[in-house]
C-alpha positions in Angstrom: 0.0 0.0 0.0 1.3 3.2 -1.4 2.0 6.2 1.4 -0.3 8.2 -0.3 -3.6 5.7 0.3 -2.2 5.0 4.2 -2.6 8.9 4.9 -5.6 9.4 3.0 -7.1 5.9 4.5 -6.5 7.2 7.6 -9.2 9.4 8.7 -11.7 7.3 7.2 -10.0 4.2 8.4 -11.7 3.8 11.5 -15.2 4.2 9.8 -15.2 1.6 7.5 -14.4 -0.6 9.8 -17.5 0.0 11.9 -20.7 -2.0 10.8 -23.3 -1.0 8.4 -26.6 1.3 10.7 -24.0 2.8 13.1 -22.7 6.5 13.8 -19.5 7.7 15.1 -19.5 9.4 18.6 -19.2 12.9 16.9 -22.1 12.6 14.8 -24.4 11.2 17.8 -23.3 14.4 19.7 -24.1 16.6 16.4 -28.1 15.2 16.3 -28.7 15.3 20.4 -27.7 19.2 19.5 -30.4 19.9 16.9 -32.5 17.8 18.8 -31.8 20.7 22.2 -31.8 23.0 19.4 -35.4 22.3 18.0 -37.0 21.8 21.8 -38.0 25.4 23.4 -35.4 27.0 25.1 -37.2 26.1 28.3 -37.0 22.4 28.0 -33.4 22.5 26.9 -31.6 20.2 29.4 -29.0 22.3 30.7 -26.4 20.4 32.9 -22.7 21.0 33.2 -21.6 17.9 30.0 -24.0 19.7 27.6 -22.2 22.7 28.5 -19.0 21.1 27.9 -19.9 19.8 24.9 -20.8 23.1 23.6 -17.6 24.4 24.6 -16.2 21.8 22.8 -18.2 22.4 19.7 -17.8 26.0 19.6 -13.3 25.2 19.7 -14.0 23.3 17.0 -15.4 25.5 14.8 -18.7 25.0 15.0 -21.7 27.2 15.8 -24.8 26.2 17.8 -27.5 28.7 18.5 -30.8 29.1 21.1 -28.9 27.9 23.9 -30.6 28.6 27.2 -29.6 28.4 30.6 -32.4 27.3 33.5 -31.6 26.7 37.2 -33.7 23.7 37.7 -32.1 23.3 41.2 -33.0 26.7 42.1 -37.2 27.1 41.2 -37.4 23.6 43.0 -36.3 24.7 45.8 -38.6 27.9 45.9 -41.5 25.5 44.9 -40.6 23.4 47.8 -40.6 26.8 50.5 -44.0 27.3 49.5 -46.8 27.1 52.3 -49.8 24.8 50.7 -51.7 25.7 54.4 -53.4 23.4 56.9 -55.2 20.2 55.5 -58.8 20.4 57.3 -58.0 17.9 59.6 -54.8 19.8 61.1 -57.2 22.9 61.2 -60.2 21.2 63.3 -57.3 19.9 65.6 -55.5 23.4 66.2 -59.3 25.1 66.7 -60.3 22.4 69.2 -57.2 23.1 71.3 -58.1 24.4 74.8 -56.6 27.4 74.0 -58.3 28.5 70.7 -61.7 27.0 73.4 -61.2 29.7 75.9 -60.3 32.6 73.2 -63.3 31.9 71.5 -65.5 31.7 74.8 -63.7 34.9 76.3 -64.5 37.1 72.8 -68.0 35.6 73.3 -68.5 37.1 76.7 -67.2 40.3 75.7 -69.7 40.5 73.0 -72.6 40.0 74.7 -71.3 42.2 77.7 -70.8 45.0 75.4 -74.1 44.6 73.6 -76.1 44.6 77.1 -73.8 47.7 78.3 -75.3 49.8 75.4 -78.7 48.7 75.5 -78.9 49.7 79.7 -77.3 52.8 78.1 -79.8 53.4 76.1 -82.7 52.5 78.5 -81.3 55.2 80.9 -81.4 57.8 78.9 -84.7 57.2 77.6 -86.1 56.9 81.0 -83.9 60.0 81.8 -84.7 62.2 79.0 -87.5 65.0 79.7 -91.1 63.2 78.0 -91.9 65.3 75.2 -95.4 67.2 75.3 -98.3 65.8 73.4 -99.0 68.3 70.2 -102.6 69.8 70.6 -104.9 69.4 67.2 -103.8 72.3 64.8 -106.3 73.4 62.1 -105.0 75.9 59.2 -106.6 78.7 60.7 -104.4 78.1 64.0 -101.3 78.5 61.7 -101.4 81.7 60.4 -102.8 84.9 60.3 -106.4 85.7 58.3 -106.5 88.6 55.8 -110.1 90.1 55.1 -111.0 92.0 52.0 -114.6 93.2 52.0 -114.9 95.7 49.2 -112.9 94.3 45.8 -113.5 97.4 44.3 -111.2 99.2 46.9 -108.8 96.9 47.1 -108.3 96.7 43.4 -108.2 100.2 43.6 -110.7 100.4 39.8 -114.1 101.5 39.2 -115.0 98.0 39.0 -113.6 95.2 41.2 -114.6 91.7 40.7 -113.6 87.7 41.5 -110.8 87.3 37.7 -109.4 90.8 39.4 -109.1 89.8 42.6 -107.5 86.2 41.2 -104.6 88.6 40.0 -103.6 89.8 43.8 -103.0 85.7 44.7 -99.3 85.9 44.4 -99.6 89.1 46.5 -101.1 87.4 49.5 -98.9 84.5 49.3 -96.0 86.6 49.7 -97.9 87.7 53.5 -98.5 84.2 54.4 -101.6 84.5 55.0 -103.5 81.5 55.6 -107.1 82.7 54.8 -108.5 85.0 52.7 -111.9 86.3 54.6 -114.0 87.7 51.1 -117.1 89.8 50.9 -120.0 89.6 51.3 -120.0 89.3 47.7 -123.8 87.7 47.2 -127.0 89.6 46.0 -128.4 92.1 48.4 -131.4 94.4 47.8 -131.3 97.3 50.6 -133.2 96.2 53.6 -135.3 94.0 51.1 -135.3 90.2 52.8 -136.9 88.9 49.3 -134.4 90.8 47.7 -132.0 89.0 49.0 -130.2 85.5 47.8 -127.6 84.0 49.6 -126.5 81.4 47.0 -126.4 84.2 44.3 -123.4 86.1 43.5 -123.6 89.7 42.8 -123.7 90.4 38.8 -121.3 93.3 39.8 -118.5 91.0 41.1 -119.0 88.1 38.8 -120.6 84.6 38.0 -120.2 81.7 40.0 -118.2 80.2 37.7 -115.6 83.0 37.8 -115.8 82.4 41.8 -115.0 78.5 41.5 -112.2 79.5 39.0 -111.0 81.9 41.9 -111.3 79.0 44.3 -109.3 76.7 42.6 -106.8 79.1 42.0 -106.4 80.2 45.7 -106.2 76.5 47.0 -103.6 76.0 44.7 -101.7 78.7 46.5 -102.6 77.2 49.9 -104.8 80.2 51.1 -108.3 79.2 52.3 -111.5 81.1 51.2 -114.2 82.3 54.2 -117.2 84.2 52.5 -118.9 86.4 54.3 -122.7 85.9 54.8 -123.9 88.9 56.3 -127.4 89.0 54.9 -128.2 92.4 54.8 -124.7 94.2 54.2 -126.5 97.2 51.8 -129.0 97.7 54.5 -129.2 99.4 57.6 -129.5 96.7 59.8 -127.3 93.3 58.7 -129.9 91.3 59.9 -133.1 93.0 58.5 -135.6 93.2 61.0 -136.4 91.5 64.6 -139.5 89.8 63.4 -137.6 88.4 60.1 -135.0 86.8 62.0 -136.6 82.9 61.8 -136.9 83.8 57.8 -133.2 84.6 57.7 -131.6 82.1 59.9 -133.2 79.6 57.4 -131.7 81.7 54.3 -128.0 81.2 56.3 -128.4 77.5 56.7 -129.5 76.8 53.0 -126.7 79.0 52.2 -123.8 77.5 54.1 -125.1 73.8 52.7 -125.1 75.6 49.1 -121.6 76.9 49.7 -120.0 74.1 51.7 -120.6 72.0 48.4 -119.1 74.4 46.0 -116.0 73.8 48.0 -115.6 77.1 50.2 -113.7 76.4 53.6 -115.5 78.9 55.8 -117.9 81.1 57.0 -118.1 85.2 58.6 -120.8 86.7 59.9 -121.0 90.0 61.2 -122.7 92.4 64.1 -123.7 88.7 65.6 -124.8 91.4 68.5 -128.0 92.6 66.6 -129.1 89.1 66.2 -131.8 88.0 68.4 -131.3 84.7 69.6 -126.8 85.1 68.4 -125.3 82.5 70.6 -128.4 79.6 69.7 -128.3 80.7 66.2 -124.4 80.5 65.9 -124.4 76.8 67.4 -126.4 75.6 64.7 -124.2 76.8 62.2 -121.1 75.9 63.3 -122.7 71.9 64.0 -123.8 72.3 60.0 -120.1 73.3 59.0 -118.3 70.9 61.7 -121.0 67.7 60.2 -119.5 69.2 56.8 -116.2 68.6 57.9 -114.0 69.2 61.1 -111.6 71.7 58.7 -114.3 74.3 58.1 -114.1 77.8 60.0 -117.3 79.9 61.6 -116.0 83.4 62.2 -118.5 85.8 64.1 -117.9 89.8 64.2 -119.2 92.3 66.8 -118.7 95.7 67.5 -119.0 95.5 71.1 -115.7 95.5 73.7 -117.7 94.4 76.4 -116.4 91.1 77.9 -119.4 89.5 79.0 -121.5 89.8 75.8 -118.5 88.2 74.2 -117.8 85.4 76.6 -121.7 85.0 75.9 -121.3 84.4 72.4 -118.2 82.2 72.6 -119.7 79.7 74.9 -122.2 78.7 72.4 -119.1 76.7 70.6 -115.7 76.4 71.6 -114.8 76.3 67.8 -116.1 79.9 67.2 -113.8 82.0 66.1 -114.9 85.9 67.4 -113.3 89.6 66.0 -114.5 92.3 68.3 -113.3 95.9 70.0 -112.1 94.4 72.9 -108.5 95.9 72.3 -109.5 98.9 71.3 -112.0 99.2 74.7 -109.4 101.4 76.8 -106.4 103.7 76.3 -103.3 102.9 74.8 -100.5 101.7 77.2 -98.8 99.3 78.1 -100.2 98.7 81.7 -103.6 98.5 80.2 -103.0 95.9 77.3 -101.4 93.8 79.7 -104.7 93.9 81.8 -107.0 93.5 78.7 -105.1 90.0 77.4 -104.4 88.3 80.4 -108.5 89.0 81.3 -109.1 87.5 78.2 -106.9 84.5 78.4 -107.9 84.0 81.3 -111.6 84.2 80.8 -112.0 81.9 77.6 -109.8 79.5 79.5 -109.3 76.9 76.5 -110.9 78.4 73.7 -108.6 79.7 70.8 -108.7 82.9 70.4 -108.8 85.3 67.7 -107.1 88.9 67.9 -108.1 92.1 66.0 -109.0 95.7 67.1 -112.5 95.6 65.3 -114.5 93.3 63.5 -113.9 95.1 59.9 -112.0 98.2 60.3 -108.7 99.3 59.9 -105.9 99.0 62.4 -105.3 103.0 61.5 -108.9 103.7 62.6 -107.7 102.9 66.1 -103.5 103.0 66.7 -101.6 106.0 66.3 -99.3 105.5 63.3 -96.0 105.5 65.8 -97.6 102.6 67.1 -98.0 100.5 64.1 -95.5 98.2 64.2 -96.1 97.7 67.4 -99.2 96.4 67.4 -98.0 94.1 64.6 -95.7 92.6 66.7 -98.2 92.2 69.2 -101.4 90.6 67.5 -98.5 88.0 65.5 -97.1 87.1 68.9 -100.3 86.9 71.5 -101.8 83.3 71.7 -104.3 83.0 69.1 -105.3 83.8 65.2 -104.3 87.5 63.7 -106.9 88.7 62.0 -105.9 91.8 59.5 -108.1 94.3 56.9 -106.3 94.5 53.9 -104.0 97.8 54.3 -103.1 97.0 57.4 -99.6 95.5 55.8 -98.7 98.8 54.5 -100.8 101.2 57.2 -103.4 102.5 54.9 -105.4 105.3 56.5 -109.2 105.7 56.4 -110.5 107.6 53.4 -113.3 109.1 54.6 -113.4 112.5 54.9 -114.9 114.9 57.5 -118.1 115.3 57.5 -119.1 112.6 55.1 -119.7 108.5 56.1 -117.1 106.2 56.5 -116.2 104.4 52.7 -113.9 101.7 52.0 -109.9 103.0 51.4 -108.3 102.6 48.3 -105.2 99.9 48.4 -102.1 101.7 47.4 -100.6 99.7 44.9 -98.3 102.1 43.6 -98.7 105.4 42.5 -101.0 105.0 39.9 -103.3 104.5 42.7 -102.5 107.6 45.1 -106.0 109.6 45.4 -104.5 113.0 45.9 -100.5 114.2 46.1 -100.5 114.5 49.3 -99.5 110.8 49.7 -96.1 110.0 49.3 -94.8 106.7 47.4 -93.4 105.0 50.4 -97.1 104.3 51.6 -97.8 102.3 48.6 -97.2 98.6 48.3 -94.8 98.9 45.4 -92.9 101.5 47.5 -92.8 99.1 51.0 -91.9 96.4 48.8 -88.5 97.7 48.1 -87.4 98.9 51.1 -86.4 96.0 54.2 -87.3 98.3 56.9 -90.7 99.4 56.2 -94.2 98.0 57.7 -94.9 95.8 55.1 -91.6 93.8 55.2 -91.9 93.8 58.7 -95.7 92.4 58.7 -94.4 89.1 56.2 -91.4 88.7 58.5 -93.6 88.7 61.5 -95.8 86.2 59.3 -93.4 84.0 58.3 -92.0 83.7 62.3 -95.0 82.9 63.8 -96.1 80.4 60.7 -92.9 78.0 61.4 -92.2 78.3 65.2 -94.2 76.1 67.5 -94.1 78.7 71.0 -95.4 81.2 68.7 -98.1 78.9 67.1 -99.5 77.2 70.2 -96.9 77.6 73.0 -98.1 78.7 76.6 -97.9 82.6 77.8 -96.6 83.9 80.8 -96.9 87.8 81.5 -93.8 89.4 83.3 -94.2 92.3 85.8 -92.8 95.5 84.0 -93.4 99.7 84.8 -96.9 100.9 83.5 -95.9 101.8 79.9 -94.1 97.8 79.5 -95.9 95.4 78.5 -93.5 91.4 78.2 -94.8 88.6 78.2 -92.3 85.1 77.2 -93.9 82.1 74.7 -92.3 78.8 75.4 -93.7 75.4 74.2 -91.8 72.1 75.6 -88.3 71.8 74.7 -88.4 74.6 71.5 -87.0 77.9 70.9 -88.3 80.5 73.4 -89.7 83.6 72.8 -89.1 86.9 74.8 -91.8 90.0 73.8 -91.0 93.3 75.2 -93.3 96.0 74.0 -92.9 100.2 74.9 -95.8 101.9 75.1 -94.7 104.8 75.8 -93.5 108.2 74.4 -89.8 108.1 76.4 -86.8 105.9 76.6 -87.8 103.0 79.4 -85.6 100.1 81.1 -86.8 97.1 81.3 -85.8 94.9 84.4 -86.6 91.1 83.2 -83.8 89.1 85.0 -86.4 88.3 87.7 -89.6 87.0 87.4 -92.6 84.1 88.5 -91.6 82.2 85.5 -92.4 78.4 86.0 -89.7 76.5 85.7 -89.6 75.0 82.2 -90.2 79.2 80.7 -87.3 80.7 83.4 -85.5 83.6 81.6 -81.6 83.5 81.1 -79.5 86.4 81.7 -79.3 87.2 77.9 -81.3 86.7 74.9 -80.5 86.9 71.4 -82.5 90.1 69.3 -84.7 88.5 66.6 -85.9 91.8 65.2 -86.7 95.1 66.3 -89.8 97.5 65.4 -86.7 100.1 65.1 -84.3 99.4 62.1 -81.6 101.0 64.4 -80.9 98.2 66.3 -78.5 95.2 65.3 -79.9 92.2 65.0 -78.2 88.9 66.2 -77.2 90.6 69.6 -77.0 89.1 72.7 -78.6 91.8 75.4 -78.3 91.4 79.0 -82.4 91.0 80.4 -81.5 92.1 83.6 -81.0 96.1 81.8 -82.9 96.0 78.5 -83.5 99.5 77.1 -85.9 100.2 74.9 -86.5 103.2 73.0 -90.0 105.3 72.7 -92.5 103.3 70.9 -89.9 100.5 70.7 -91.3 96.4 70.5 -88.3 94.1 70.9 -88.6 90.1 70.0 -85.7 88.0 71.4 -85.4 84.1 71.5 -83.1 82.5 73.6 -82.8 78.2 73.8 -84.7 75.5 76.1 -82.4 74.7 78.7 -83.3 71.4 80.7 
């Protein structure tokens, strides 16, 4: 054998030799590689010979790609710190070990200790706390003040007043809070003429009853109640024609009020009650006709006179009578002598609600000076009992009669278009009061709106305090509310008022400062805290301060 063949049989020698089927060591490593190679570089086996092997591959010249190291040893071993918890058997052994037992039974026993703490807790206070006082039955007439128009043709201030006009001054009287509007007497009267006469007829002058059921509608849906007036004979110079017609008329009233209470009216006025033979009998039957109607329908009764027994006579006839008469307007003006007047008259009608006016139609001008105005507005909004107002009385519209001639109805001011002569300035008219915060007319709806919302001023109890002869104060208080502190000057000087002592039960004592509400004057500065024990007051002054219950 030739050199040449030994050296180039070398290499291959070895493989010939080997039988058919079989690789050579290198070409087994070469196909486990592209077997790693193919797999994902996740599953590659990566130990320390396949390592070397590469290492070996690469120094010989080869290139092998997609190799991946993994620490197998490694993520086993965090697999294996892993906590897999408690099987359920190892967990009903650990909670039925006598410890978990008395942790479970002393968290038990704290519950229920706890739970019985606060209830005891709150069973002491409850039996502790001061009861609260039963609410007495309110009816819309105890919840604001009453407003009575009986000439439309004044108070529209035209030639001709009637019902669509009078539907135009609704959002007016809302703006008072006014509760009920007291209207008329609006139905057909012939002068003195009892035939003449129809109850259940309105007056062609004022409208149709149609327009007045449209005026209805429209007032209930501003919340103001209607009362017509039935006065039979309001033209005439007796209201109740003559003595021997009375039987003839009473009958006319109760066919009327049936008429009326089914047209949807919600109550009734009837005035100079004192020239009707038989009142107090008469008025009893009307007001069971009404209450059978319903229990929220309203009898109002008007008389002239002051005198305390003829009124007490006409209230006992029903304690649901409500009765305008000149019982504050009997004496002269001071504070000594109103004092005297309303406690009397509290005192005498006991129980019965009362109604406060000055006279049974007129005008509060007719009666107070006009530096007493406010005064008296304070006073009728604050007294236990219903306000009853003319209209003008918000703004302190004077009488328009002149001397020498009978008394006629006064024109409302609206604004100056309805001024009757130049002597009357703009301020007195409504559109002139309107814009200004101080005058009497934003003084009457904030008054209004006071009494409407606060229960001591709606139904609370009254206490009189002892004050010099031109003071009259007097404190409203109802259970555990606000309390309300009137003091009221009289007089025509400067006066001090020494409240901090008084007979006050218990539950009405008064603090040694109250808060100022408002004042008749616009001087003073409302929000104040002033000491009771010196409370000045200047001439004419009415001061209404509130101060909290205290137990």
């Amino acid at each position: 054998m030739s050199l040449e063949r030994q050296v180039g049989a070398g290499p291959a020698g070895p493989e010939s030799t080997r039988p058919a089927g079989t690789m050579s060591q290198d070409t087994e490593v070469d196909m486990k590689e592209v077997e790693l190679n193919e797999l994902e570089p996740e599953k590659q086996p990566m130990n320390a010979a396949s390592e070397a092997a590469v290492a070996m591959a690469v120094a010989g010249g080869a290139e092998k790609n997609g190799l991946v190291k993994i620490k197998v040893a490694e993520d086993e071993a965090e697999a294996a710190a892993k906590f897999t918890g408690l099987s359920k058997e190892e967990l009903l052994k650990v909670a039925g070990s006598p410890g978990w037992v008395r942790t479970r039974w002393a968290l038990l026993l704290l519950f229920w200790l706890g739970w019985i703490g606060m209830l005891a807790g709150a069973v002491v206070i409850i039996v502790r706390a001061p009861r609260c006082r039963e609410l007495p039955v309110q009816r819309w007439w105890h919840k604001g003040a009453l407003y009575r128009v009986g000439d439309l043709q004044a108070f529209q201030a035209r030639d001709s007043g009637d019902l669509a006009g009078l539907k135009g001054h609704l959002d007016y009287l809302s703006t008072l809070k006014v509760k009920g509007l007291v209207l008329g007497p609006i139905h057909k009267n012939q002068e003195d003429d009892v035939a003449g006469t129809n109850l259940q007829e309105i007056n062609p002058a004022v409208g149709s009853k149609e327009e007045f059921d449209s005026f209805l509608q429209s007032a209930k849906k501003k919340s103001i109640r209607v009362i017509l007036d039935l006065t039979p004979n309001y033209l005439g110079q007796n209201s109740w024609f003559l003595p021997t017609q009375v039987d003839l008329v009473a009958t006319k009233v109760k066919d009327a009020l049936n008429f009326w209470l089914q047209a949807g009216v919600d109550g009734f006025q009837v005035r100079d009650v004192g020239n009707l033979t038989n009142a107090a009998l008469h008025l009893a039957e009307w007001r069971n006709i009404t209450k059978s109607f319903s229990e929220d329908r309203l009898l109002i009764a008007g008389t002239e006179s002051s005198d305390l027994h003829q009124i007490l006579s006409l209230l006992e006839s029903t304690k649901d009578l409500l009765l305008t008469s000149s019982y504050l307007s009997a004496s002269g003006v001071s504070g000594e002598n109103m004092k005297f007047l309303v406690t009397q008259y509290l005192n005498a009608t006991d129980s019965h609600w009362c109604s406060w006016s000055l006279s049974q139609a007129g005008l509060l001008t007719s009666f107070v000076p006009a530096q007493l105005l406010r005064l008296y507005q304070l006073l009728l909004f604050t007294l236990p009992g219903t306000p009853v107002f003319s209209y003008g009385d918000e703004i302190g519209l004077q009488a328009a009669a002149l001397p020498g001639e009978p008394a006629k109805a006064p024109v409302m001011l609206w604004d100056e278009s309805s001024l009757p002569s130049a002597s009357v300035s703009a301020n007195m008219t409504v559109k002139g009061q309107n814009e200004d915060s101080g005058s009497l007319l934003s003084l009457f709806r904030r008054l209004s709106d006071q009494r409407g919302k606060e229960r001591s001023l709606l139904h609370g109890d009254f206490h009189a305090l002892s004050t010099g002869s031109n003071l009259f104060s007097y404190v409203r208080h109802w259970d555990q509310n606000e309390r309300f502190l009137v003091v009221l000057n009289f007089g025509d000087e400067s006066l001090s008022a020494r409240l901090g002592a008084s007979s006050l039960p218990a539950g009405a004592s008064l603090p040694a400062r109250a808060d100022l509400l408002l004042s008749t004057h616009p001087g003073r500065e409302e929000g104040t805290s002033l000491a009771l024990e010196h409370l000045n007051l200047e001439p004419h002054e009415g001061l209404l301060l509130h101060f909290p219950y205290v137990a």
